[in-house]
C-alpha positions as MATLAB code, in Angstrom:
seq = 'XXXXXXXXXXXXXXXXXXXXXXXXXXXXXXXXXXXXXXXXXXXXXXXXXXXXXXXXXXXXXXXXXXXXXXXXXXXXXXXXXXXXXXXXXXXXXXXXXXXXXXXXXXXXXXXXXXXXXXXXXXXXXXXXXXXXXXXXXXXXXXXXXXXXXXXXXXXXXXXXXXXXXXXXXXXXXXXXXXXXXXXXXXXXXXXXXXXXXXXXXXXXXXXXXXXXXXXXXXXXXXXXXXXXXXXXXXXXXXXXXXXXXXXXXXXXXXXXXXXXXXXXXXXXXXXXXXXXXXXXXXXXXXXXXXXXXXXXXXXXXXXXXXXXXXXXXXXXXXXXXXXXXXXXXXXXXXX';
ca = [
      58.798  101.551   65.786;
      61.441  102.396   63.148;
      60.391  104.155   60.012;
      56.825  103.541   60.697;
      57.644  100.218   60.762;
      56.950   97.988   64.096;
      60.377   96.101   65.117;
      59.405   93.294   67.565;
      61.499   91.098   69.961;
      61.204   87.862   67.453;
      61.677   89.987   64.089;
      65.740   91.440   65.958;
      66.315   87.541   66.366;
      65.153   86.464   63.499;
      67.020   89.140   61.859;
      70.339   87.608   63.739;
      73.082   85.085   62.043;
      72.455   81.525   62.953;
      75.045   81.568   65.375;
      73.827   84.675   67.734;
      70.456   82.544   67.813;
      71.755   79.271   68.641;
      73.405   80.856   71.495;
      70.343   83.117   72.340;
      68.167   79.390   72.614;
      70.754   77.880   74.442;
      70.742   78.919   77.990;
      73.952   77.101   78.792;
      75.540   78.668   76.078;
      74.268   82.103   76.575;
      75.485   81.730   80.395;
      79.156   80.765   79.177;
      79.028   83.430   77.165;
      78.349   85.862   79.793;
      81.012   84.425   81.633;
      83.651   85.033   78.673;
      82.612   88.972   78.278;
      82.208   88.910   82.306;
      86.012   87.425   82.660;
      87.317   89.600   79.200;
      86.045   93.131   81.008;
      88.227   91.669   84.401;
      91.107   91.249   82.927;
      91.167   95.092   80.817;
      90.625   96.065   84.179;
      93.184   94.311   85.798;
      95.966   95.182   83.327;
      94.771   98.445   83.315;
      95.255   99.064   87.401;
      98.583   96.899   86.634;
      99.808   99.298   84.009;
      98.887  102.265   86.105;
     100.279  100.759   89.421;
     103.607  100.116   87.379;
     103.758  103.799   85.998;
     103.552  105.063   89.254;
     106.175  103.088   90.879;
     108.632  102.802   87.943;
     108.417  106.644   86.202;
     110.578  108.459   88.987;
     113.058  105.864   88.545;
     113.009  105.478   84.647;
     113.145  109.525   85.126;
     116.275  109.394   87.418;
     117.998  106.959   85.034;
     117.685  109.279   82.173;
     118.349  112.498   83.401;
     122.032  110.640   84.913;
     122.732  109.961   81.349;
     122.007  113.465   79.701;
     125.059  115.794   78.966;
     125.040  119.068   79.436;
     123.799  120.193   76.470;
     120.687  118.113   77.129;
     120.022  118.959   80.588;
     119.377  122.999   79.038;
     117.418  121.718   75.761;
     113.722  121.997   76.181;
     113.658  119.836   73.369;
     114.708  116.575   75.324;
     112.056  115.183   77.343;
     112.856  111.587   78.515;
     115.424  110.052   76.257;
     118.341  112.473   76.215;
     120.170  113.659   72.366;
     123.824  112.794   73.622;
     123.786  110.513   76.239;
     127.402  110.156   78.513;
     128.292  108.448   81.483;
     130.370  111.496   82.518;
     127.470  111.974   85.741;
     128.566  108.704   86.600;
     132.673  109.075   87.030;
     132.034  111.967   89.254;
     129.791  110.680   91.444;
     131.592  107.542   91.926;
     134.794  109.377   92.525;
     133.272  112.343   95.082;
     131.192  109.289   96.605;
     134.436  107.538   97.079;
     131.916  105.501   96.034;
     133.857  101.551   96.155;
     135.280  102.028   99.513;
     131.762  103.398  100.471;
     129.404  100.575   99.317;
     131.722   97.938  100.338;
     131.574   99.109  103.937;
     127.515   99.671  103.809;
     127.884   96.361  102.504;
     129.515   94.537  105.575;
     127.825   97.002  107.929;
     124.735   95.891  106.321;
     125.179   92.143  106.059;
     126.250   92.126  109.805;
     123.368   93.855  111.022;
     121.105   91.520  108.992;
     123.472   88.069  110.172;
     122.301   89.516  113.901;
     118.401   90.469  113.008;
     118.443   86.876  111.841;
     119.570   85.089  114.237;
     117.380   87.065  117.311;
     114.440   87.998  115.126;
     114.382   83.785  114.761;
     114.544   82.884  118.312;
     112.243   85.102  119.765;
     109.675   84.480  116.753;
     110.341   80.639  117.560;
     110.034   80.873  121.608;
     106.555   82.582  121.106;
     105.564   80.444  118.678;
     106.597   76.559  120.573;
     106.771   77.941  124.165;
     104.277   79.006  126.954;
     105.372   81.341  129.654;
     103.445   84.110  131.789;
     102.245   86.998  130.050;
     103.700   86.170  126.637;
     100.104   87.238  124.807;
     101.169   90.426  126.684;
     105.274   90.388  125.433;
     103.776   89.714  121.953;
     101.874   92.389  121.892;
     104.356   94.829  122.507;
     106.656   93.411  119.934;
     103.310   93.740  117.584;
     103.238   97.635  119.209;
     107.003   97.840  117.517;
     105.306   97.680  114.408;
     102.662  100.338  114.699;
     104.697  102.921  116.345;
     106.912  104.979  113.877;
     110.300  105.303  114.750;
     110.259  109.389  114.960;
     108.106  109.147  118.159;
     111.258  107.563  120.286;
     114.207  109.797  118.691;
     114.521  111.607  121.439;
     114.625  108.695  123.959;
     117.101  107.284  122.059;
     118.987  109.984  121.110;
     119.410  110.819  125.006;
     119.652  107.363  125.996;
     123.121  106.756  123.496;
     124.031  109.828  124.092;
     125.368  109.383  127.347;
     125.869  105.251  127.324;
     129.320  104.680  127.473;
     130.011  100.935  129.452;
     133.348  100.427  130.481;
     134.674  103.710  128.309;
     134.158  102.401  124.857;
     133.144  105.827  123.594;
     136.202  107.137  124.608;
     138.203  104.494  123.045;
     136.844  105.096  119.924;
     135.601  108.778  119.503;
     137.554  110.631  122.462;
     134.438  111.699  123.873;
     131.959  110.206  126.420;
     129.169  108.000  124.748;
     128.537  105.779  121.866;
     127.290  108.857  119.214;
     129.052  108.704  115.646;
     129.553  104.985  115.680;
     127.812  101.827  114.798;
     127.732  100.887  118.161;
     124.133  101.803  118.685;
     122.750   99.961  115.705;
     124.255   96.483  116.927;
     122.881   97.215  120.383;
     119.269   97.524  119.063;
     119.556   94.877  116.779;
     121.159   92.728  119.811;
     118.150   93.432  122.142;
     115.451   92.679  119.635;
     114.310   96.351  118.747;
     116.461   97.371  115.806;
     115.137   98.588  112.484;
     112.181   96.537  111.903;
     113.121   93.851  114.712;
     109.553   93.888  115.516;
     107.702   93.180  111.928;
     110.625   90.185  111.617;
     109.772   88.527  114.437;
     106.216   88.635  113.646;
     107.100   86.588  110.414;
     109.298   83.689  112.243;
     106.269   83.304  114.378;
     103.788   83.148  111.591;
     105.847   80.792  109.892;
     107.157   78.826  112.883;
     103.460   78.190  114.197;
     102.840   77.183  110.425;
     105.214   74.039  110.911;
     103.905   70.851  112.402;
     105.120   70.088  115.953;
     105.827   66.375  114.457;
     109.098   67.481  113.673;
     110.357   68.899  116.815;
     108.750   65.576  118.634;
     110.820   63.610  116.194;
     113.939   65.477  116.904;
     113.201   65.136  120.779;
     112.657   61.264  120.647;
     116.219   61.245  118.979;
     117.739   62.735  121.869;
     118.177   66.485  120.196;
     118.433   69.013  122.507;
     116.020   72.405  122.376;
     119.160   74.674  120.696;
     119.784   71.364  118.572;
     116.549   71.555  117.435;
     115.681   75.177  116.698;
     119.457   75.760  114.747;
     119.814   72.368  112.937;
     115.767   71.621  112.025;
     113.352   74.161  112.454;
     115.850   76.943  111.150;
     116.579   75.090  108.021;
     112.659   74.640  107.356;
     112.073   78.209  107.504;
     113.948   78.974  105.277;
     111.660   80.668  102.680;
     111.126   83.460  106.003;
     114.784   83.020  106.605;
     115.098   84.893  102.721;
     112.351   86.799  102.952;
     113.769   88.495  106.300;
     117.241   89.092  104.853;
     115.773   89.848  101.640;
     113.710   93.072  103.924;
     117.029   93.835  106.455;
     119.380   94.322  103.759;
     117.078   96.534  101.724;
     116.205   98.476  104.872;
     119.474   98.896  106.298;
     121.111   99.929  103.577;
     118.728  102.340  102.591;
     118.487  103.688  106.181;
     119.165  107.334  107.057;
     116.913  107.868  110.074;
     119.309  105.847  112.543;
     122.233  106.620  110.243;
     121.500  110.842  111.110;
     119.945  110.333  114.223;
     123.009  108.295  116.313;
     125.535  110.346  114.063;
     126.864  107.384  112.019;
     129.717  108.388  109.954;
     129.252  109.213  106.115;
     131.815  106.457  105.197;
     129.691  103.935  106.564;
     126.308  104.662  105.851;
     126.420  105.293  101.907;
     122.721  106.274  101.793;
     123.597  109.112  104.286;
     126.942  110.378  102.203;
     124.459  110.677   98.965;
     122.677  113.613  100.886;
     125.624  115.847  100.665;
     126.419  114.766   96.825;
     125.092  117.804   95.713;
     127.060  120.198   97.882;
     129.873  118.198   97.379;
     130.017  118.967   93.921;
     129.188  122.307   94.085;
     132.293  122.903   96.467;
     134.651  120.597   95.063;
     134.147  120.827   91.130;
     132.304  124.684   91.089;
     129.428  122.993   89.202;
     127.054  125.950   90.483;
     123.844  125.274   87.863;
     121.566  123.516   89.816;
     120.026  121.800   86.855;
     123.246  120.243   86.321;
     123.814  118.989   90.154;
     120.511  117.265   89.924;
     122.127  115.044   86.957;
     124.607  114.208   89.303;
     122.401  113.508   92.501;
     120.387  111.253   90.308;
     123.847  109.057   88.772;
     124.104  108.933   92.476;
     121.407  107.759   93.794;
     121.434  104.903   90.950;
     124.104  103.856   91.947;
     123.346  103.331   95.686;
     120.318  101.268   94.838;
     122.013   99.859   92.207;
     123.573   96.781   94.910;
     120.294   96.615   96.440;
     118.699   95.543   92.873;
     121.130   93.550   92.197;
     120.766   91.350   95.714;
     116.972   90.742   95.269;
     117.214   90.026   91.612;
     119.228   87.100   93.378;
     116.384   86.386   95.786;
     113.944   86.948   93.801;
     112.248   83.788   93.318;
     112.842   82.712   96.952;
     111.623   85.866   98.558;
     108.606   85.784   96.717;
     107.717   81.838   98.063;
     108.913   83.432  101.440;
     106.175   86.488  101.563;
     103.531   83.739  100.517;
     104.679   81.167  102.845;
     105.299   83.482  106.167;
     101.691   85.209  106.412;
     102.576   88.800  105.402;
      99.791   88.470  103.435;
      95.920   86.785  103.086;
];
């Protein structure tokens, strides 16, 4: 009842435009129509998360960006909240120069792309001999390697640590640091990796396997019948097929290991190698070296820093972008 007046359900659709009632009669239409508001509402929501998600991930680094560009006189006006007044690059020459920072990255670059060459080619083999061959207790071996994954790496520290602490075969520590054992060298990283249980080993094995398993054996058959040979096979055939987990796997390594400072701290690995490690002491670096005592003003530093450590990393999977991403579909990461 509105204004003593009775509204009934045919006098609101009479009272409709023509096209609200054709729709209202049709029940195909009306269903389509539900569908449109239905699918309308999902996508707000799914831009919305999106937008959020982004934020999240994206405001500490939009927030490191711009406080490496602020001058001084910024970093002590309350006025300047994101964009700074007089933006400089001055944060920038420093760091690079108490960084030593060219020298630096282009040694965490070959330490880097080594370590990934090796993850590569043993992550691949052992991924490929679980995933073609049968031998005893290889559900067993697999599940340790899937155990790899699950543990985090600061339960075994100490193992290691005591482990490399005192291996020294045929006096190589010596050689190289004057003192018994392999500590404060790279030596440790390249014996992981070499054995199968480096950084991340584990989860890149997993994805050869995935992926290798994915292949039909119709190929390897074909190869056989030709008179190929096992190695033959696996380097020449299967290796070059996998490639989308062959980029998605160097794509993870590189990003990993030369972001690393666990290993880098825990087997001692020397500042001048490990860049990720050196931008720790940035701070008291500059406080030492230059007297810059304000703390404000060493966090404006830190940050141009750390930019421009992850700045190579960017830079690689911008390269691999469009190939990692067919990799991570194509492996079994995910679904």
């Amino acid at each position: 009842m509105k204004g003593g007046v009775i509204v009934t359900e045919k006098a609101v659709k009479e009272s409709l435009p023509v096209r609200f009632k054709k729709t209202i009669n049709d029940p195909l239409k009306l269903r389509i129509a539900g569908n449109e508001l239905k699918n309308m509402v999902l996508t707000v929501f799914k831009y919305v998360i999106l937008i959020g998600v982004s934020y999240v991930i994206l405001a500490p680094v939009i927030g490191m960006i711009a406080n490496s560009i602020k001058s001084d006189a910024d970093a002590f006006n309350p006025m300047v909240f994101v964009l700074p007044h007089f933006p400089t690059l001055e944060k920038y020459s420093l760091a690079i120069l108490r960084l030593d920072y060219w020298s630096t990255a282009l040694k965490s670059l070959l330490y880097t792309a080594t370590i990934t060459l090796l993850q590569l080619a043993i992550c691949s083999m052992v991924g490929y001999g679980f995933a073609r061959f049968e031998f005893p207790l290889k559900k067993l071996l697999f599940g340790c390697v899937v155990v790899t994954i699950i543990i985090p790496s600061h339960t075994i520290m100490l193992p290691l640590y005591m482990t490399f602490m005192s291996f020294d075969p045929f006096g190589i520590g010596i050689r190289l640091t004057g003192t018994p054992g392999i500590m404060g060298t790279v030596i440790p990283m390249y014996l992981m990796t070499l054995l199968g249980c480096g950084l991340r080993s584990g989860l890149f094995i997993y994805i050869f396997n995935q992926f290798f398993r994915g292949l039909p054996k119709e190929i390897e058959e074909a190869a056989f019948v030709d008179g190929a040979g096992m190695f033959y096979t696996y380097s020449r055939i299967m290796l070059v097929n996998a490639m989308p987990a062959v980029i998605t796997v160097t794509v993870f390594s590189i990003v990993w290991q030369f972001n690393d400072v666990f290993y880098a701290k825990l087997f001692l690995i020397p500042d001048k190698t490990a860049i990720s490690k050196r931008i720790a002491s940035l701070q008291g670096i500059i406080a030492n070296e230059d007297q810059i005592l304000s703390l404000t003003l060493q966090e404006l530093y830190r940050d141009a820093g750390a930019i421009l450590v992850i700045l190579p990393v960017v830079i690689i999977y911008l390269c691999l972008q469009k190939y990692f991403i067919e990799g991570v579909e194509r492996s079994g990461i995910v679904g």
